[in-house]
C-alpha positions as CSV (number, residue, x, y, z in Angstrom):
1,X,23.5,-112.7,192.0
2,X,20.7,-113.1,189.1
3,X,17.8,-112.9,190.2
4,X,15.8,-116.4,189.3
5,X,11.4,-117.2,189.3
6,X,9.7,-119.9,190.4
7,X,9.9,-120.7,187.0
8,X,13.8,-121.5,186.8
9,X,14.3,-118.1,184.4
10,X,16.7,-116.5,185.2
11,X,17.8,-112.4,184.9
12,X,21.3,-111.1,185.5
13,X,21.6,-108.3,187.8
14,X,22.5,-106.0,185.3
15,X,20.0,-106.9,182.6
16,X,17.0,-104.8,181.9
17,X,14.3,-106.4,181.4
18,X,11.0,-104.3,181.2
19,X,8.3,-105.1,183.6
20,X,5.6,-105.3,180.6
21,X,8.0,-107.9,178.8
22,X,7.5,-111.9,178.7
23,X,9.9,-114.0,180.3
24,X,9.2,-117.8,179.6
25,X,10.1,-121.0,181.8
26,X,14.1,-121.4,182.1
27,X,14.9,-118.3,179.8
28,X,18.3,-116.6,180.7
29,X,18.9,-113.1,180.1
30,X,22.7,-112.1,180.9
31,X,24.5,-109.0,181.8
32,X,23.6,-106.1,180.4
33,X,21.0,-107.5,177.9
34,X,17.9,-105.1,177.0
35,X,14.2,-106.5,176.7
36,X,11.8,-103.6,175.9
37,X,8.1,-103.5,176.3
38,X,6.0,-106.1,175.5
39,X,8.2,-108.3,174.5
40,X,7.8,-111.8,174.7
41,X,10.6,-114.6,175.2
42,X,9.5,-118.4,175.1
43,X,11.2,-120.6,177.5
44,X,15.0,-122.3,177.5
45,X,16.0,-119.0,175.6
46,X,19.7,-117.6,176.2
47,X,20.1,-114.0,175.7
48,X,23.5,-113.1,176.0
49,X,25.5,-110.0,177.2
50,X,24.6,-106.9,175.6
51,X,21.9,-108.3,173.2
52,X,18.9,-106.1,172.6
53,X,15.4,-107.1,172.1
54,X,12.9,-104.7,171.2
55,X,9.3,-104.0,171.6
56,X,6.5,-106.1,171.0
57,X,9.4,-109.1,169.3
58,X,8.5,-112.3,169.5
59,X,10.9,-115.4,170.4
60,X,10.2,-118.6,170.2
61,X,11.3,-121.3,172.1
62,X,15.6,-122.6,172.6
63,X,16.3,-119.6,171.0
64,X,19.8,-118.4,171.2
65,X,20.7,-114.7,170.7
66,X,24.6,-114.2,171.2
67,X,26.5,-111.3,172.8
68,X,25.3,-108.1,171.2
69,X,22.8,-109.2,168.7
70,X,20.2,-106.8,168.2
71,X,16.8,-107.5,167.4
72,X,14.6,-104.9,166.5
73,X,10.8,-104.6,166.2
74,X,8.9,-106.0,165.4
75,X,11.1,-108.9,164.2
76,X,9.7,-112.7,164.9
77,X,11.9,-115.5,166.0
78,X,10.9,-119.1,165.5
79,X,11.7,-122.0,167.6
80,X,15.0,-123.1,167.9
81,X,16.4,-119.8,166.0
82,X,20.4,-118.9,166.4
83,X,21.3,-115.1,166.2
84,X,25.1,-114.2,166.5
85,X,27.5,-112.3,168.2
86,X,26.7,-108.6,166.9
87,X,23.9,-109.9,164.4
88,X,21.9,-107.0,163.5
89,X,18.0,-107.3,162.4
90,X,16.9,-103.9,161.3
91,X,13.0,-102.3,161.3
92,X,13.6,-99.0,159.0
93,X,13.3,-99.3,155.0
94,X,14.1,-95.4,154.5
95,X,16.3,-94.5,158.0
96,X,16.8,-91.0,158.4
97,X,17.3,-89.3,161.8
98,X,15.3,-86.3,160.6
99,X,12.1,-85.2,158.6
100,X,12.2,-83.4,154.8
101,X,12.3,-80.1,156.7
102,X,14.5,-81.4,159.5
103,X,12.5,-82.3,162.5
104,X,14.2,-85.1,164.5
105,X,12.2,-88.4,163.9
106,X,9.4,-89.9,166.3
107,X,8.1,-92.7,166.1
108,X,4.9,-91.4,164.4
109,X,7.2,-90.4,161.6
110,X,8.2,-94.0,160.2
111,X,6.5,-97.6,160.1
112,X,9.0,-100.0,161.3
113,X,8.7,-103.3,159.2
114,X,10.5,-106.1,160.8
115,X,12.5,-109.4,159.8
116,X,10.9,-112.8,160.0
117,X,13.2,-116.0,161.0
118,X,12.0,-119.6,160.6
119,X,12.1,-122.4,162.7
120,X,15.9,-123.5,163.3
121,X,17.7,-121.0,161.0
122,X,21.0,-119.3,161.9
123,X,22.3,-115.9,161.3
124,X,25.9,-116.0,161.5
125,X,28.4,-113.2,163.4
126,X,27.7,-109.7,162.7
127,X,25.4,-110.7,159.6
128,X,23.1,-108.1,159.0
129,X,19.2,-109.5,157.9
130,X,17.6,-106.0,156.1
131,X,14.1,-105.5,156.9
132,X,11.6,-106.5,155.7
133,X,13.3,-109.7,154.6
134,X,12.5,-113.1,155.6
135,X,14.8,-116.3,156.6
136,X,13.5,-119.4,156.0
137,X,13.3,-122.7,158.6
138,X,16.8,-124.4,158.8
139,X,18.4,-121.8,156.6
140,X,22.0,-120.8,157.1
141,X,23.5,-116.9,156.7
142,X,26.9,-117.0,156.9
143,X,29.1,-114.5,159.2
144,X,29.3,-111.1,157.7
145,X,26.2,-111.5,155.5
146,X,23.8,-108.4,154.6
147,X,20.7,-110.1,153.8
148,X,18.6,-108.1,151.2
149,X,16.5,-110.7,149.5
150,X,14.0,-113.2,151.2
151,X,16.2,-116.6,152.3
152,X,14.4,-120.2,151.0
153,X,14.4,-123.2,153.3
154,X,17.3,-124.9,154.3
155,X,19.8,-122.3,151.9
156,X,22.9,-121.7,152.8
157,X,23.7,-117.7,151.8
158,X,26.7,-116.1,152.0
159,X,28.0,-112.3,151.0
160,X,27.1,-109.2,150.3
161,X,24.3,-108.9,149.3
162,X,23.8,-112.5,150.4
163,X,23.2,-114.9,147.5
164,X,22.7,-119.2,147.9
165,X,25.7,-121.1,147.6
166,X,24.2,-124.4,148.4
167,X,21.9,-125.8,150.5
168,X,22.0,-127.0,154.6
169,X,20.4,-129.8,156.6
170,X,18.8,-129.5,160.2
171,X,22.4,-129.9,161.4
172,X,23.9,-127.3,159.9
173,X,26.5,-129.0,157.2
174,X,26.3,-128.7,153.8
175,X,24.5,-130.9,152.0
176,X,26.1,-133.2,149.2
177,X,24.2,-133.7,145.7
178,X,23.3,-136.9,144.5
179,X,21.8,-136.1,141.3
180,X,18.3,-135.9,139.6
181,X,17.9,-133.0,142.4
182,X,18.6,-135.4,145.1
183,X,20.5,-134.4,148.2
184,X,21.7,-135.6,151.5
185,X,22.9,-134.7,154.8
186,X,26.2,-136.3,155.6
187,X,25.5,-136.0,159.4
188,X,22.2,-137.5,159.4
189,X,21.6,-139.0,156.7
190,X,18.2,-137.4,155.9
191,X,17.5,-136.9,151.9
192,X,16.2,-133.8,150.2
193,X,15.0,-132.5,146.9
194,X,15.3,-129.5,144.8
195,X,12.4,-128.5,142.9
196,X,12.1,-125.2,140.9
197,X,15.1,-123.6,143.6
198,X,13.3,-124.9,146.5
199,X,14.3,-127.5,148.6
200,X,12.3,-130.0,150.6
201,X,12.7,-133.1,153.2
202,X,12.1,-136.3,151.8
C-alpha cells in the first residue's frame, strides 16, 4: 500500500525516498525509485519504477521521469520536463573510478557539473544528455541520443552525437516551413521564426 500525505503525494512502498528530500503536492514516486538528499520534487510529478534522482536536483512542476531514468546531480528540471525510460543525465566531465596514483574516488576528488533542461523539453528512451550540456524549453532529443553540445529552443536533435534535424512545437510534432524563416505547427497552428539558427514563437 503506498504510503500517501495530507498533501495527495504519494510514495510506493518500495521507493526510497530520503527524509531530507522534497516531496511536492500530488507527486508520485513508484516502486523502487531513489530520491537522495536534498532533493526537491515540485508537485503533480511521476517518478517511475527504478528512476533515480540524486542529491540536491531540482524538478519542476508535471515533470515526468520514466522507468529507470537517472538523474544525476546536480541536474535542474524545468516545468513540465519529460525524461525517458532509461534516459541517463550524467555529472562527471573526466569519470574515472580512481585517482592518478590509484586511490578509489571520493567525492572530494571530482566536481560534478550537472545538465540543465528547459521548460517542456523531452529526452527520448535511453538518450544520454552529457554533462555539462544544456536542453533548451520545448526541445525534442530523440530516443538513443548522446547529447554533447548545448540543445536551442524548440530543436528537434537526433543521433550520435546529437545534431538538429529540424525544429518542434509545444506539442511535440515537427514543424512544417513556410518560407522566409516562417514555420508552423500543424497541431496547433502556432507560427515560428528562425533567426540566425534560433527559433522563436510568433
Amino acid at each position: 500500500m503506498a504510503d500517501v500525505s495530507p498533501d495527495g503525494a504519494t510514495v510506493a512502498p518500495t521507493a526510497d525516498v530520503d527524509p531530507r528530500a522534497t516531496i511536492g503536492a500530488g507527486t508520485r514516486v513508484w516502486h523502487l525509485a531513489q530520491i537522495r538528499e536534498d532533493a526537491t520534487l515540485g508537485s503533480n510529478c511521476t517518478i517511475g519504477r527504478g528512476a533515480y534522482v540524486g542529491p540536491g536536483v531540482v524538478v519542476g512542476d508535471n515533470v515526468k521521469l520514466q522507468n529507470h531514468a537517472l538523474v544525476y546531480e546536480p541536474a535542474r528540471l524545468g516545468d513540465g520536463v519529460f525524461i525517458g525510460p532509461a534516459a541517463v543525465l550524467t555529472n562527471d566531465e573526466y569519470p574515472r573510478a580512481v585517482t592518478p596514483d590509484g586511490r578509489l574516488k571520493s567525492g572530494d576528488d571530482w566536481t560534478a557539473v550537472g545538465v540543465t533542461i528547459g521548460e517542456g523539453a523531452a529526452i527520448g528512451a535511453r538518450a544520454v544528455c552529457v554533462a555539462p550540456v544544456s536542453v533548451g524549453r520545448w526541445a525534442l532529443v530523440a530516443a538513443g541520443a548522446v547529447v554533447t553540445k548545448d540543445v536551442p529552443d524548440f530543436a528537434l536533435v537526433v543521433g550520435v552525437p546529437a545534431r538538429r534535424i529540424g525544429w518542434v512545437g509545444r506539442a511535440g510534432r515537427p514543424l512544417v516551413a513556410k518560407g522566409d524563416g516562417a514555420w508552423v505547427c500543424p497541431e496547433t497552428g502556432a507560427g515560428f521564426t528562425e533567426t540566425g539558427g534560433l527559433l522563436t514563437e510568433d
